[in-house]
RODO-2510 file (C-alpha; in nm, 4 decimals, decimal comma):
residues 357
     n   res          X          Y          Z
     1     x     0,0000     0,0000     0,0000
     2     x     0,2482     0,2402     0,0901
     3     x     0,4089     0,1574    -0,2465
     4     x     0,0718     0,2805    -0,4243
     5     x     0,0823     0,6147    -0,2371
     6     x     0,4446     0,6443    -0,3224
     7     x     0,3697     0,6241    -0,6894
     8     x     0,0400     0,8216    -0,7066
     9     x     0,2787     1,1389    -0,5103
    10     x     0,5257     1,1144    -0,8200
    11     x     0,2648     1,1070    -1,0761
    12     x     0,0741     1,3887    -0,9174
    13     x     0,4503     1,6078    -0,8600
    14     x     0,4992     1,4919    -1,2254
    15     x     0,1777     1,6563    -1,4262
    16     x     0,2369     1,9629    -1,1613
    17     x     0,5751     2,0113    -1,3264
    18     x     0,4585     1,9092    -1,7096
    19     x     0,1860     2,1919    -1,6550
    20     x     0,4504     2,4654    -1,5749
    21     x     0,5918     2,4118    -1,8847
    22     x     0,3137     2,2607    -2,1659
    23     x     0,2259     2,5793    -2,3488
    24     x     0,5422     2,6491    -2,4026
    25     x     0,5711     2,2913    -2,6218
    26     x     0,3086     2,3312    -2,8029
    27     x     0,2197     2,4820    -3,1935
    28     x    -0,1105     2,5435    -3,2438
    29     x    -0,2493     2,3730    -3,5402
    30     x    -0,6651     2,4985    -3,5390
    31     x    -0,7600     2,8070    -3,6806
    32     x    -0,7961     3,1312    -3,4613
    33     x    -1,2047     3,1443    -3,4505
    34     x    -1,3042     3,3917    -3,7266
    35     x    -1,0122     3,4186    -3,9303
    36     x    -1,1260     3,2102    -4,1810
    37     x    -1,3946     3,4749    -4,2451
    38     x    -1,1592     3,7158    -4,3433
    39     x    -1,0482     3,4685    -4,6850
    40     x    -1,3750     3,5660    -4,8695
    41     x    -1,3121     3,4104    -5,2534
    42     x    -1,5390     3,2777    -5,5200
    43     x    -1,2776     2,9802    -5,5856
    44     x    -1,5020     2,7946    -5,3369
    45     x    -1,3215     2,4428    -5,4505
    46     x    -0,9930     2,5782    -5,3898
    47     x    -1,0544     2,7059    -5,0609
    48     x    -1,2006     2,4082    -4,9285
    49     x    -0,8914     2,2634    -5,0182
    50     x    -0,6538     2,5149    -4,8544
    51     x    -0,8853     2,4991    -4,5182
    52     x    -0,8569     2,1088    -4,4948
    53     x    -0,4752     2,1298    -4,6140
    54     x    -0,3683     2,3759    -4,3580
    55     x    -0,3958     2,1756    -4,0332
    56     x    -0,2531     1,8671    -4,1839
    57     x     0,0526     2,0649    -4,3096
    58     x     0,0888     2,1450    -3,9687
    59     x     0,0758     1,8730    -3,7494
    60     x     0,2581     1,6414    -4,0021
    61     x     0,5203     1,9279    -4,0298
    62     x     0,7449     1,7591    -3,7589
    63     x     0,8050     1,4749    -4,0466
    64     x     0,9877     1,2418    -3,8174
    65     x     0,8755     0,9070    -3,9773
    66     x     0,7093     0,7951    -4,3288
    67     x     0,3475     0,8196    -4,2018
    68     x     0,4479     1,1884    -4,1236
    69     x     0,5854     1,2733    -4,4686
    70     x     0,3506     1,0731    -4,6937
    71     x     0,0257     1,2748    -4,5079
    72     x     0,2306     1,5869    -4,5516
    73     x     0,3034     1,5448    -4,9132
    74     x     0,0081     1,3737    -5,0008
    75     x    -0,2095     1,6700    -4,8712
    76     x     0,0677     1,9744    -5,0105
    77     x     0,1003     1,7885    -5,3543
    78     x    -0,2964     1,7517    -5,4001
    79     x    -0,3337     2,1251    -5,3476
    80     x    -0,0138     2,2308    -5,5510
    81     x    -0,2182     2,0898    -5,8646
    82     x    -0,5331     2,2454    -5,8134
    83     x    -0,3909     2,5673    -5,7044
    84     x    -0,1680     2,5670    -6,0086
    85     x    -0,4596     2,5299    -6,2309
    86     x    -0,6709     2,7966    -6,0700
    87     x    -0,4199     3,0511    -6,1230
    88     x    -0,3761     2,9358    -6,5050
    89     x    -0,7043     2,9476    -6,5621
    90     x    -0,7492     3,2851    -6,4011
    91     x    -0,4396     3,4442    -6,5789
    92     x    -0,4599     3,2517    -6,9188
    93     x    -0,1159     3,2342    -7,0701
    94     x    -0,2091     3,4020    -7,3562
    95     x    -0,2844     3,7462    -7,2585
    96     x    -0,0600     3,7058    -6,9370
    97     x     0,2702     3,5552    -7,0521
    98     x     0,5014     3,3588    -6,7975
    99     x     0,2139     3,2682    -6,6025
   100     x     0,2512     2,8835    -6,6867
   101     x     0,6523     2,8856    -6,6332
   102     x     0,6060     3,0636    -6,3312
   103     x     0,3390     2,8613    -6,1833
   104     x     0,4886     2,5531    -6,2295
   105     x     0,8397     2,6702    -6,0479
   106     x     0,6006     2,7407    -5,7599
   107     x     0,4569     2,3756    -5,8030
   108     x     0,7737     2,2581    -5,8462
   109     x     0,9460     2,4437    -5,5422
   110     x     0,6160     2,3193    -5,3287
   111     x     0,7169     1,9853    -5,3826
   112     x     1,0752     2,0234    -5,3136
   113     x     0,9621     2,1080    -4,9744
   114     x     1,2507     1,9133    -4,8379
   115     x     1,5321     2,1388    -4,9723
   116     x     1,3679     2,4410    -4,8031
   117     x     1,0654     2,4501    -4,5640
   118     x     1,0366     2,8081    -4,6447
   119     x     0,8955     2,6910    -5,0328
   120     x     0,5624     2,5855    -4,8251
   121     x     0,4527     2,9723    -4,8868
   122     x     0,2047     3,1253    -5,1168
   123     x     0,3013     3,2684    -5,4478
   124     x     0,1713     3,6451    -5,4731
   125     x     0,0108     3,8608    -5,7149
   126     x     0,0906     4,2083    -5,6712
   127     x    -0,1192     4,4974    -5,8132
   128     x     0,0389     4,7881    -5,8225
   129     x    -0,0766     5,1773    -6,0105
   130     x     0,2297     5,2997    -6,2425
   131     x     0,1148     5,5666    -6,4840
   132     x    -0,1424     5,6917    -6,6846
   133     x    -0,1675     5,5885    -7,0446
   134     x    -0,2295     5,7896    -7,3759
   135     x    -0,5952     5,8746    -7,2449
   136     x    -0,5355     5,9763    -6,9458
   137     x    -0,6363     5,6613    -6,7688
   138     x    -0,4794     5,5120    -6,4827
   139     x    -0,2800     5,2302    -6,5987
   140     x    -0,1469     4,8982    -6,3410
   141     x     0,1167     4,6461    -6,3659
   142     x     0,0988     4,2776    -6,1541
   143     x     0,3775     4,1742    -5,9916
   144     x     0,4176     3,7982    -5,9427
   145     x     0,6531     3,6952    -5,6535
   146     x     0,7493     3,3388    -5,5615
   147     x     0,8476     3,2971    -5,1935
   148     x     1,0594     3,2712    -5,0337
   149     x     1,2394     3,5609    -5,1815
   150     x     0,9706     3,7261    -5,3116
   151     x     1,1824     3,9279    -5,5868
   152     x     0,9496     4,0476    -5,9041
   153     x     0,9914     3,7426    -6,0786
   154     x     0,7243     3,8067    -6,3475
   155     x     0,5440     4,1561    -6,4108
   156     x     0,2473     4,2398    -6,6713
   157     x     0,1110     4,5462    -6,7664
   158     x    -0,2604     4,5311    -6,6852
   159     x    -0,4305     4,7113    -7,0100
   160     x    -0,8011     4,6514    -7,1703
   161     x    -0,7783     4,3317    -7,3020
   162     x    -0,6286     4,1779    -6,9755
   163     x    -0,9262     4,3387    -6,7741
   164     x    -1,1882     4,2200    -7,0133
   165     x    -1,0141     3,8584    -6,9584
   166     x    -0,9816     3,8660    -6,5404
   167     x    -1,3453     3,9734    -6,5742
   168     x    -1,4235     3,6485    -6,8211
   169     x    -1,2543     3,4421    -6,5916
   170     x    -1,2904     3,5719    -6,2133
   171     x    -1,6704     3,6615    -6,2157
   172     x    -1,6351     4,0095    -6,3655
   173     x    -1,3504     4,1482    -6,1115
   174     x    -1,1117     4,3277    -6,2241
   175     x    -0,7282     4,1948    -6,2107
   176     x    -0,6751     4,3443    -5,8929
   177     x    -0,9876     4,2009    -5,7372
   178     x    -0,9302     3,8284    -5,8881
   179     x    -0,5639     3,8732    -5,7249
   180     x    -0,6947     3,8915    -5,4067
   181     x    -0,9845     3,6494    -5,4557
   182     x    -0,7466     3,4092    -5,5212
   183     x    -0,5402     3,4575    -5,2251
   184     x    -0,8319     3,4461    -5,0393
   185     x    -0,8763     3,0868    -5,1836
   186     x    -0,5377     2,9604    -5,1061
   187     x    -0,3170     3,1512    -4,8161
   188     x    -0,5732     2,9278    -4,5192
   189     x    -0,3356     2,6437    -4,6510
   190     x    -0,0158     2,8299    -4,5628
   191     x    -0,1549     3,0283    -4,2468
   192     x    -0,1060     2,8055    -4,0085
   193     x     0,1938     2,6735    -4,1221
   194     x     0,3903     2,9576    -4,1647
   195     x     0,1969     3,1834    -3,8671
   196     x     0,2077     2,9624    -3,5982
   197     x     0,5463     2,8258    -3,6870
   198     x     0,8389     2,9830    -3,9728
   199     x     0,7316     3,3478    -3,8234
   200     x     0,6637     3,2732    -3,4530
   201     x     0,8228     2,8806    -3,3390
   202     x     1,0657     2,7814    -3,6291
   203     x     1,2889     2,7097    -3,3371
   204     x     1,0576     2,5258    -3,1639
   205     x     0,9421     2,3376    -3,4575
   206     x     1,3469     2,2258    -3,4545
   207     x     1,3345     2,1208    -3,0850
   208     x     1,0025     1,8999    -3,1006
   209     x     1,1695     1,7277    -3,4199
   210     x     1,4933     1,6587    -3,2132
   211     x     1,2934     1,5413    -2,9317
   212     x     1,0713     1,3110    -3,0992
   213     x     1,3335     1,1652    -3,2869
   214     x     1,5323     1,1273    -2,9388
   215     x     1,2289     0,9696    -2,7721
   216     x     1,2120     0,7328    -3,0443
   217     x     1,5890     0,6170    -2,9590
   218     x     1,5807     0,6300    -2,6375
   219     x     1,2257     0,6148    -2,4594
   220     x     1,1411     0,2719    -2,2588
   221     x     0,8865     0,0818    -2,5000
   222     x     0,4999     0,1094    -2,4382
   223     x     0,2332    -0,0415    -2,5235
   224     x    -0,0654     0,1149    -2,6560
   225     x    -0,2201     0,0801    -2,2787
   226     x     0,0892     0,2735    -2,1575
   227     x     0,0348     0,5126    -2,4411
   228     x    -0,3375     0,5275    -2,3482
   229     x    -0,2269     0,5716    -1,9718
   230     x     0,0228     0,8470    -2,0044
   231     x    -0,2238     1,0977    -2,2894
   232     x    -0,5120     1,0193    -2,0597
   233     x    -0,2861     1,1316    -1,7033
   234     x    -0,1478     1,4381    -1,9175
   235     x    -0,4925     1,4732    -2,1376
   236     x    -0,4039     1,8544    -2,1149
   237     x    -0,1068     1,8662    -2,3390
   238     x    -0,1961     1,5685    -2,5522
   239     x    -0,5411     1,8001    -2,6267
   240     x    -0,5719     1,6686    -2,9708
   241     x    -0,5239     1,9996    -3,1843
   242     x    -0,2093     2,0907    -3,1037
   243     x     0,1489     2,0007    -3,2274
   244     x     0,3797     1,8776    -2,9520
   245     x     0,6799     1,7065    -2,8345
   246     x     0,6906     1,3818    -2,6464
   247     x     0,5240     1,3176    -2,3449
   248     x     0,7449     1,4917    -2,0535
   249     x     0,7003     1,1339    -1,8298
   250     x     0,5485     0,7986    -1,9572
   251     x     0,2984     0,6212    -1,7983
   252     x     0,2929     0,2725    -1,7621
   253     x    -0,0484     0,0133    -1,6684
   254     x    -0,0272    -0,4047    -1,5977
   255     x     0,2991    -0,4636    -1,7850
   256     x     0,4254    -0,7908    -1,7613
   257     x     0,8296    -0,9084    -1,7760
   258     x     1,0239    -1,1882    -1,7056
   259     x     1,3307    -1,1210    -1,3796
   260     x     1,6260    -1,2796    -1,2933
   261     x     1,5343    -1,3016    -0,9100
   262     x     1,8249    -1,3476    -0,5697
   263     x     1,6364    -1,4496    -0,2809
   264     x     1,9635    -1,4437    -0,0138
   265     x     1,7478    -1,5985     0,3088
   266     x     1,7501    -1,9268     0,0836
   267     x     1,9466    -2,1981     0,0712
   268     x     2,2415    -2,2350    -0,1800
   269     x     2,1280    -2,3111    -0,5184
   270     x     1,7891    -2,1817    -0,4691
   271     x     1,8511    -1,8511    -0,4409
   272     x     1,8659    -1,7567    -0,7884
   273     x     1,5883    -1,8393    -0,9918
   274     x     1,3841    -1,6784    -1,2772
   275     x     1,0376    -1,5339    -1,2030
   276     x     0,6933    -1,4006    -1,3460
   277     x     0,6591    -1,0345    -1,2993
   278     x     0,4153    -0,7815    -1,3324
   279     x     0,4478    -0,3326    -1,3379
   280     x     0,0836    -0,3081    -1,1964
   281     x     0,1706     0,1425    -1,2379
   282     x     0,5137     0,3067    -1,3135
   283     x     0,6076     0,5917    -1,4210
   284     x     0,8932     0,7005    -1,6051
   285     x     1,0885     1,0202    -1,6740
   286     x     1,2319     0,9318    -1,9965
   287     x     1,4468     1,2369    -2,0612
   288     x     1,5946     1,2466    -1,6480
   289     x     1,6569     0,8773    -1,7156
   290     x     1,4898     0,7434    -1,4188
   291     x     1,1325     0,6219    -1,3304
   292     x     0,9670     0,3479    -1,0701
   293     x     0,6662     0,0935    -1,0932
   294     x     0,4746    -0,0894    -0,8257
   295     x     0,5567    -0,4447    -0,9093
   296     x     0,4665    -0,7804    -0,7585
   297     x     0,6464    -1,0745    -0,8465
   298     x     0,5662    -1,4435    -0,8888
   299     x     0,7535    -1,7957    -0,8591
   300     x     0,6001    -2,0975    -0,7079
   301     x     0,8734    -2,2528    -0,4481
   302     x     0,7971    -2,4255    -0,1545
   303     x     1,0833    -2,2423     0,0628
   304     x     0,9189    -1,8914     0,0548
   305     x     0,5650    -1,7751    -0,0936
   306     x     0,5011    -1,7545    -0,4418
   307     x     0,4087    -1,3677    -0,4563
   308     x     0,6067    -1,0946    -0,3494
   309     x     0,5561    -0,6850    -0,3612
   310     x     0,7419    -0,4157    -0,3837
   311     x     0,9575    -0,1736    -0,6320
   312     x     1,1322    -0,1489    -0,9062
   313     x     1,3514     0,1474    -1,0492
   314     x     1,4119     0,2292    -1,3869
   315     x     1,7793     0,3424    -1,5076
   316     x     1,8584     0,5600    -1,8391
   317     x     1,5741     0,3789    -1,9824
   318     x     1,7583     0,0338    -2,0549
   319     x     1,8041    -0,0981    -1,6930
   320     x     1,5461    -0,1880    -1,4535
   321     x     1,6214    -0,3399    -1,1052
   322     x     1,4060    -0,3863    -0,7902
   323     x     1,3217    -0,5044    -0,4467
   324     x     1,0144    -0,7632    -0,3354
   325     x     0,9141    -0,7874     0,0129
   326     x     0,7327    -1,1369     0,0713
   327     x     0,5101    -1,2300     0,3690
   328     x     0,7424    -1,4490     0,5367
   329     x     0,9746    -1,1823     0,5469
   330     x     1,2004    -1,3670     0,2645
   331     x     1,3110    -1,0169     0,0540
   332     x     1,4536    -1,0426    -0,3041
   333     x     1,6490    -0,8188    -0,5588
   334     x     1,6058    -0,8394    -0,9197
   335     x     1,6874    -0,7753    -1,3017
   336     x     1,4373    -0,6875    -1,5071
   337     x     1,4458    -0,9055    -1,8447
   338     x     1,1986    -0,6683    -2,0018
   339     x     1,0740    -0,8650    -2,3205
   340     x     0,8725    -0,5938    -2,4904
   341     x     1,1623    -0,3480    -2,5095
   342     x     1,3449    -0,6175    -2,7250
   343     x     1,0833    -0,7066    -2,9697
   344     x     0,9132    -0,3650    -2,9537
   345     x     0,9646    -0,0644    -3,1587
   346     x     0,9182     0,3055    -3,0555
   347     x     0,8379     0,3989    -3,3899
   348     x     0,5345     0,2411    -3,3660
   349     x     0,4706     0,4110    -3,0056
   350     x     0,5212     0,7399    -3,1515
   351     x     0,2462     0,6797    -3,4071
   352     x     0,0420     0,5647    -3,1146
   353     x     0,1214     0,9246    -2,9509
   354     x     0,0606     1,0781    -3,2613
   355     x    -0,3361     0,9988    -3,2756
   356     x    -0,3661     1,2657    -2,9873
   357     x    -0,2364     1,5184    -3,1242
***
């Protein structure tokens, strides 16, 4: 019993100390409530698109294993196309020439992601007023920029036969107005990406990648109970919309192990013997190193009872070793000869981890 209240104290010290520090480990990957008012567009197919795009690109973005990067490109790739043929179709390459090129080096650089996470950015179409013409009339060129530069990589002077296109092909706005209706249609895709990351975290985009790939090399092995256990205990920070790093402690529920058992009270030659054992609660601080589980053990011999109680301590996450108190006061030490951590494989635990988040 006292065993129990010793763990519960270090799990309840433990999500004290993971809440100090949560929101600072976390990217937000849902959209602020009401700014997706503010993309207004008439390319109503595209910007269902961007909306559903946008949180995947984000909480795939720490693309630390293959399920990570095939979601992420599978979901930037789709819209690349369709965004590619919007604009095209908008700006028709005959009256607007370079807009095919140009589009397809954004494609292109969109699904080169890899080389440069700062290609995952909008390309932009730039009105801007530059002189009058022979009548008098105001006259505009467009700028096209490609990020992440954003140099003028393309310009067009805007006269009467471009107009009477944009309004042919962008419900009868004028170029400037179908430049920002379609920006409108595809910047949700980018906003979170580049909002709640590139401009604010991009460092701390780095730091969940590093420790998720650490956890994955180091972490003790769970199962999905002890996955199930440790998001439900820190339900807080595994909230389901955010991106975030590993779980500060792991949790762990009924795991069973084989250990190498000394009983020293026995005679020689029956000390040493191998027993059933089971983690009936542990907890483990994965990144410290060090964590502890309630554990009884069993092994039926007729010098001492079967079942015995008691501790056992985890070391940097590869060595566990413990004490058993037994009724008849016969108390044993032990080695751990945890099976699951040598069949199992933390990549699977972190796509366990990564259905909460």
């Amino acid at each position: 019993m006292k065993n129990t209240y010793i763990l519960a104290f270090l799990i309840a010290f433990a999500s004290i100390n993971a809440f100090a520090d949560e929101e600072k480990n976390k990217i937000k990957c849902e959209y602020p409530v009401g700014v997706l008012d503010n993309f207004q567009t008439t390319h109503e197919s595209l910007k269902i698109l961007s909306v559903k795009v946008g949180p995947i690109l984000c909480k795939h973005a720490l693309l630390v294993d293959e399920e990570d990067i095939l979601a992420f490109e599978q979901a930037l790739f789709n819209y690349a196309d369709l965004a590619t043929t919007t604009i095209q179709s908008t700006y028709p390459e005959s009256l607007f020439p370079g807009v095919n090129a140009i589009t397809e080096q954004w494609e292109s650089q969109l699904k080169n992601y890899a080389l440069k996470l700062d290609y995952v950015n909008p390309i932009r179409f730039v009105p801007d007023e530059t002189k009058r013409d022979a009548d008098g009339n105001k006259q505009f060129i467009m700028r096209v920029k490609l990020p992440p530069d954003n140099a003028n990589n393309l310009v067009w002077t805007l006269g009467a036969a471009q107009e009477e296109k944009c309004k042919e092909t962008s419900f009868k706005m004028s170029c400037r107005d179908a430049s920002d209706n379609l920006e409108s249609a595809f910047n949700p895709a980018f906003t979170l990406l580049n909002d709640a990351i590139a401009k604010k975290n991009g460092k701390l985009l780095g730091e969940l990648q590093t420790d998720w790939k650490k956890f994955i090399k180091e972490a003790r092995y769970q199962t999905p109970l002890d996955v199930w256990a440790t998001t439900t205990l820190q339900s807080d920070y595994f909230n389901g919309t955010d991106l975030v790093g590993p779980p500060p402690w792991q949790a762990f529920l009924l795991r069973p192990s084989l250990v190498f058992e000394h009983i020293d009270e026995l005679e020689k030659g029956d000390k040493n013997d191998v027993s059933l054992a089971l983690e009936w609660a542990g907890i483990n601080w994965w990144n410290k190193g060090f964590g502890v589980s309630v554990t009884s053990i069993y092994n039926d011999r007729q010098e001492t009872d079967a079942v015995g109680h008691g501790l056992t301590f985890h070391i940097k996450n590869k060595y566990s070793l413990g004490y058993v108190h037994r009724s008849d006061d016969n108390g044993s030490f032990f080695f751990n000869i945890d099976l699951l951590e040598l069949f199992g494989e933390n990549k699977d635990v972190y796509k366990q981890y990564k259905k909460h988040f």
